[in-house]
Backbone as a ProteinNet text record, in pm:
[ID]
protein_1_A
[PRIMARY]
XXXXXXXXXXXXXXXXXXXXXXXXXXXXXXXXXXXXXXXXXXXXXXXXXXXXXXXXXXXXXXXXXXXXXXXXXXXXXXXXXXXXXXXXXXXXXXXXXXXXXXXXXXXXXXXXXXXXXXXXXXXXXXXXX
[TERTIARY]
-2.5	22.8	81	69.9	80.8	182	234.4	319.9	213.9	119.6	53.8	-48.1	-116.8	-197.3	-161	-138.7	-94.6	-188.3	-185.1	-272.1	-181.2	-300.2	-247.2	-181	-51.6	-59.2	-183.6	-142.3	-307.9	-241.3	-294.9	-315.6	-147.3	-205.4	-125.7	22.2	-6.6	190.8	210.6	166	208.8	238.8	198.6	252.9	377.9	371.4	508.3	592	599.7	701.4	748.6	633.4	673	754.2	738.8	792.1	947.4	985.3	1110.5	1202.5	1134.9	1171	1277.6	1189.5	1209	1319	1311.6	1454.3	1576.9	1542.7	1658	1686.9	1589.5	1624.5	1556.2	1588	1510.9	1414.4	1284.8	1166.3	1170.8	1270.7	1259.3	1262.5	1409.7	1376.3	1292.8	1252.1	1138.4	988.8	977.4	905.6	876.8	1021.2	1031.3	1034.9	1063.7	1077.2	922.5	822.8	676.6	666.4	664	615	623.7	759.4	835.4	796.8	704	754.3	662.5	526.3	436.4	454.9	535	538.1	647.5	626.4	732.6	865.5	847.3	899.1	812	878.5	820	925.8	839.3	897.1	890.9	1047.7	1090.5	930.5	868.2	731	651.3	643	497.5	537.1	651.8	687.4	692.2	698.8	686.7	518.4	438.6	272	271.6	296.6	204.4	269.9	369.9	463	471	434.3	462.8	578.7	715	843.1	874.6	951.9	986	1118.5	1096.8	1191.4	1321	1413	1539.4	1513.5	1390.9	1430.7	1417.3	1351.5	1361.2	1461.9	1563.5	1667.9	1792.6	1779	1886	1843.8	1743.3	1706.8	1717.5	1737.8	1737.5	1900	1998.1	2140.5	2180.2	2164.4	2162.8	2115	1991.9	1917.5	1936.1	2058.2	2091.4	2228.2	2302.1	2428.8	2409.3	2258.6	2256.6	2220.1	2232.4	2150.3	1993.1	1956.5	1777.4	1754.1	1758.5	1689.6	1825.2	1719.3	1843.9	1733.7	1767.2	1766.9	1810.7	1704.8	1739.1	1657.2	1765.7	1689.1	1664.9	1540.7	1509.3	1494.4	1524.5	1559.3	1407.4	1399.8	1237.3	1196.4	1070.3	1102	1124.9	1182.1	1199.4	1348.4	1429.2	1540.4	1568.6	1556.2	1533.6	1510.7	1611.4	1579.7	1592.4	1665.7	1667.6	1568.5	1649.3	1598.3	1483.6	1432.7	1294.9	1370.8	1352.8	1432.3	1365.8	1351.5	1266.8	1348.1	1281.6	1295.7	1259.1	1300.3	1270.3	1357.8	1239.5	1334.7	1400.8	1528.4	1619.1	1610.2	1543.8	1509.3	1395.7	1330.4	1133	1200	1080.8	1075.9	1054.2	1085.6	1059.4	1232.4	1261.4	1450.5	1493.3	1430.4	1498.2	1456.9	1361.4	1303.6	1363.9	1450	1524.5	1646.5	1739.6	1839.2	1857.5	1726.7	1697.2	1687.2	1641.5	1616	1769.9	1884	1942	2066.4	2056	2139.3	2066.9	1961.1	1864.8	1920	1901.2	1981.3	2176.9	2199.5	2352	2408.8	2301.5	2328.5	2270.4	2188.5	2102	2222.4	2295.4	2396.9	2491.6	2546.6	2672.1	2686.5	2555.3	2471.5	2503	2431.7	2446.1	2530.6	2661	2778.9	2836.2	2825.6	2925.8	2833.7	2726.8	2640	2683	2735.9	2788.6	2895.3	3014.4	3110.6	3162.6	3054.6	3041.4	3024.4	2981.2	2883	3036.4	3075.2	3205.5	3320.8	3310.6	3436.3	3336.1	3239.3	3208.2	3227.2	3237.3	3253.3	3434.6	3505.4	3647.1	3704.8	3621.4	3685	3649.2	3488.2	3463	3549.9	3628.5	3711.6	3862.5
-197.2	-313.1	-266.8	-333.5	-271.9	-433.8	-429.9	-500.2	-593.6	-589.6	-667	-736.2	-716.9	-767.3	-833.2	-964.4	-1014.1	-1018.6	-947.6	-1007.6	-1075.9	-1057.7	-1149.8	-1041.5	-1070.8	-974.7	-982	-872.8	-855.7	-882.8	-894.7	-939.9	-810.7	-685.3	-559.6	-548.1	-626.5	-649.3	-768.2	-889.7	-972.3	-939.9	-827.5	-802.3	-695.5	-668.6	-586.4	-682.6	-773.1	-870.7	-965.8	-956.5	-1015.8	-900	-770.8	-673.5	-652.1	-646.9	-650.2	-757.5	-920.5	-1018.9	-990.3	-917.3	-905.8	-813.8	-742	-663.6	-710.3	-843.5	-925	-933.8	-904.7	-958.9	-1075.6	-1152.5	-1256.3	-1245.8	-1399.1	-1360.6	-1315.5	-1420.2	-1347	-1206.5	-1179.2	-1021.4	-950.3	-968.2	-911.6	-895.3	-1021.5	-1008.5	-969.5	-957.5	-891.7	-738.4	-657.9	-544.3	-517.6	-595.3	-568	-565	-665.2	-640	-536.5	-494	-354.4	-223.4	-234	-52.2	0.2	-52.5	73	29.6	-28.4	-34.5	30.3	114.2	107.3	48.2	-79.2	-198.5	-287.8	-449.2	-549.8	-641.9	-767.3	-841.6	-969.1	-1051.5	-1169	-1224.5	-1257.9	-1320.8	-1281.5	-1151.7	-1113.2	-1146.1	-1094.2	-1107.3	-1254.5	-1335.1	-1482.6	-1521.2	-1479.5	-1482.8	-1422.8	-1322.3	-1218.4	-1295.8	-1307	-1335	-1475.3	-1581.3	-1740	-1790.3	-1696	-1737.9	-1740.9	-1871.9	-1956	-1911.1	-1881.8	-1813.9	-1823.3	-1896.4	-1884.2	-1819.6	-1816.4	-1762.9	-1608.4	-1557.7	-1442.1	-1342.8	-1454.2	-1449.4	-1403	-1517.2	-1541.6	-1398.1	-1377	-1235.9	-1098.2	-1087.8	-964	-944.8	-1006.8	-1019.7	-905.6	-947.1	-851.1	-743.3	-718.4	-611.1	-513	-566.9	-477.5	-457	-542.4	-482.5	-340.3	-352.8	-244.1	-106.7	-109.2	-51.4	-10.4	-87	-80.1	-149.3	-177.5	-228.5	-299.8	-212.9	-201.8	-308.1	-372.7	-502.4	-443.9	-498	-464.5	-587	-659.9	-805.9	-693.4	-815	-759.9	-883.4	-879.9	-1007.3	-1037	-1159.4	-1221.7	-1174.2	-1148	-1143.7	-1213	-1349.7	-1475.8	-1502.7	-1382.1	-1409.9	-1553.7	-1632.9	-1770.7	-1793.3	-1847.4	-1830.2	-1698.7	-1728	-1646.4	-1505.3	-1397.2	-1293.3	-1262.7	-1173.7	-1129.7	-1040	-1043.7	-950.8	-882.4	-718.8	-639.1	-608.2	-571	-470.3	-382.1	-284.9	-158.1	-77.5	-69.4	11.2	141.4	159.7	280	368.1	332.3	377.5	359.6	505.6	548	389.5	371.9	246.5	300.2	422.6	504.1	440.5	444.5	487.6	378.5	254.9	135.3	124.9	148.6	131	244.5	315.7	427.4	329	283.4	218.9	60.7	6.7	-95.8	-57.3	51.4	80.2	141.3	172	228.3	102.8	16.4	-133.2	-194	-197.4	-252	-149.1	-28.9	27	36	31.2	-24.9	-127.5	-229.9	-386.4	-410.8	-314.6	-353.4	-243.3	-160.7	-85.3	-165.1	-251	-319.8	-441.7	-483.2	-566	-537.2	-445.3	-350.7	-340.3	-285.4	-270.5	-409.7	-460.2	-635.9	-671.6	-619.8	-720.6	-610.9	-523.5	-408.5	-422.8	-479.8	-509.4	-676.9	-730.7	-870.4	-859.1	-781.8	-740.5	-670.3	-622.5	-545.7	-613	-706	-817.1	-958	-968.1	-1056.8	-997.2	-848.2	-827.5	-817.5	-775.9	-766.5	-918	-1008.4	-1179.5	-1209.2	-1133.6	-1204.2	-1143.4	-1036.9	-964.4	-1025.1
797.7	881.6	1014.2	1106.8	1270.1	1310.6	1349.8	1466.4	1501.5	1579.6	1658.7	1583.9	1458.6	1354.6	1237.6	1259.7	1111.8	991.6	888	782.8	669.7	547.8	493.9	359.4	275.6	174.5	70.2	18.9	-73.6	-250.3	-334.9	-454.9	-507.4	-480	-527.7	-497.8	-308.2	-284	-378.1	-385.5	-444.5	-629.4	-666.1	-840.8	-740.4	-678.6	-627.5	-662.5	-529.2	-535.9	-725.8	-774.2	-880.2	-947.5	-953.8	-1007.3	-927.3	-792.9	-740.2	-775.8	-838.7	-856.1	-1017.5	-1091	-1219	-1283.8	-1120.1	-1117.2	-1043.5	-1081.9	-981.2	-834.5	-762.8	-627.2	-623.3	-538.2	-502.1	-429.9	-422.1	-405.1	-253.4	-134	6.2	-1.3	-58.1	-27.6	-85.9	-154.5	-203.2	-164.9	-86.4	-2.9	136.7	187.1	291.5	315.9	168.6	188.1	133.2	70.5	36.4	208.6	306.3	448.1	525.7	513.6	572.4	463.7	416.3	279.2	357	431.4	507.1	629.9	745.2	864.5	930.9	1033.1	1121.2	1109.5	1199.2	1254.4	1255.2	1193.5	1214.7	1306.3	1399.3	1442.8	1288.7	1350	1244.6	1250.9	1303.9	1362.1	1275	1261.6	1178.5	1027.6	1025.5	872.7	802.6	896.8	847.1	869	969.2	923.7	783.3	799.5	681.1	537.9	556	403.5	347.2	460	434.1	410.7	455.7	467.6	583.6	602.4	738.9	780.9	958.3	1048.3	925.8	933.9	804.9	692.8	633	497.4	540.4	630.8	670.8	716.5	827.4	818.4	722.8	608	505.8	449.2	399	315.4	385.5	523.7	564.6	558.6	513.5	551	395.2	282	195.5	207.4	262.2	276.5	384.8	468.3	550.9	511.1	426.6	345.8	293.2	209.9	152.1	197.2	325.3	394.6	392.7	359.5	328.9	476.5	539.8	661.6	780.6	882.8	1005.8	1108.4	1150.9	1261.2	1410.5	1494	1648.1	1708.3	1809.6	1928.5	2026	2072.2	2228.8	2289.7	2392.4	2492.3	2512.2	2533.9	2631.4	2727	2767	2917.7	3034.7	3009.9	3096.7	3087.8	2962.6	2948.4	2910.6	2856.4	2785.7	2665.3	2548.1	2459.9	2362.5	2198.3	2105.2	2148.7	2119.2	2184.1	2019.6	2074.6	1951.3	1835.5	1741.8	1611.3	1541.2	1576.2	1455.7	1373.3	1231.6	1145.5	1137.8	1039.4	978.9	847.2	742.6	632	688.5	612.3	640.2	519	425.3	302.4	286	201.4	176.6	27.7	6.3	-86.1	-211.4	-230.9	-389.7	-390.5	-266.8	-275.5	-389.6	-308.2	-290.2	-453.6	-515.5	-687.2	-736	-700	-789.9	-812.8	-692.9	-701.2	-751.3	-792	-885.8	-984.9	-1084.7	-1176.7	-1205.8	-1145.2	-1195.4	-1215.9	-1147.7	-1158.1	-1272.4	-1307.7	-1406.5	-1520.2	-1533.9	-1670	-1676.9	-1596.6	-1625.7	-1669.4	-1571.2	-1683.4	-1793.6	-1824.9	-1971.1	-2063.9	-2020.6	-2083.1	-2105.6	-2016.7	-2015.6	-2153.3	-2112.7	-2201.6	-2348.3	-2390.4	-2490	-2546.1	-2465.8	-2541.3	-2568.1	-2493.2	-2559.9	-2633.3	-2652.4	-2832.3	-2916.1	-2944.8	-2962.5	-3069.3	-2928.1	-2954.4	-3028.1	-3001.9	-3037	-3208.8	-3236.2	-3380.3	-3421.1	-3396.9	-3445.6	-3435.3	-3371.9	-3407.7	-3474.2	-3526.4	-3633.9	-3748.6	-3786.9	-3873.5	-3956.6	-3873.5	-3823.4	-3866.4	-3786.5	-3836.5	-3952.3	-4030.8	-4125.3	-4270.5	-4294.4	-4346	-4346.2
[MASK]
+++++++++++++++++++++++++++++++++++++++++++++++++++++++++++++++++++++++++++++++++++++++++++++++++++++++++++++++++++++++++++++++++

């Protein structure tokens, strides 16, 4: 995907996004980092063609995603100076990164998990005595 060409996502990002979903992010971000994993930089603009999420939700979702440092944000003024200046993105992380560090929040909570059914099971037995 190029900056200046909006298409449309294809069938393959969209099981992405269902797959980033499933690891608990939500669907914006998830779809915003499917827009950004092979580009450069995108403007807020393209990413709301290509993705079908509206100026705000694009917004709201890049705010986590730059907590985490996965994607760094830069305005550029108009050239009429008038009006909300233009807002790109860009991942700060290769997107293997970003599915290493889901998978590893995804096995900690399935650990955490674990142990309190664990421990749950070991104090039913404890009360039933």
């Amino acid at each position: 995907m190029t900056d200046d060409s909006p298409v449309n996502l294809t069938e393959k990002e969209y099981s992405v996004i269902d797959m980033l979903q499933s690891l608990g992010l939500p669907r914006t971000e998830a779809t915003a980092i499917v827009c950004l994993k092979d580009c450069r930089e995108l403007r807020s603009l393209h990413i709301e063609l290509v993705s079908g999420l509206r100026q705000p939700e694009v917004s709201v979702a890049m705010r986590p995603l730059k907590d985490r440092g996965w994607v760094d944000e830069r305005s550029e003024k108009k050239n009429k100076g008038k009006g909300r200046p233009v807002k790109y993105y860009q991942l700060t992380v290769p997107f293997p990164q970003i599915v290493q560090v889901l998978e590893e929040e995804f096995l900690k909570d399935n650990n955490e998990k674990t142990n309190a059914l664990r421990r749950l099971r070991e104090l039913e037995i404890v009360l039933q005595n």
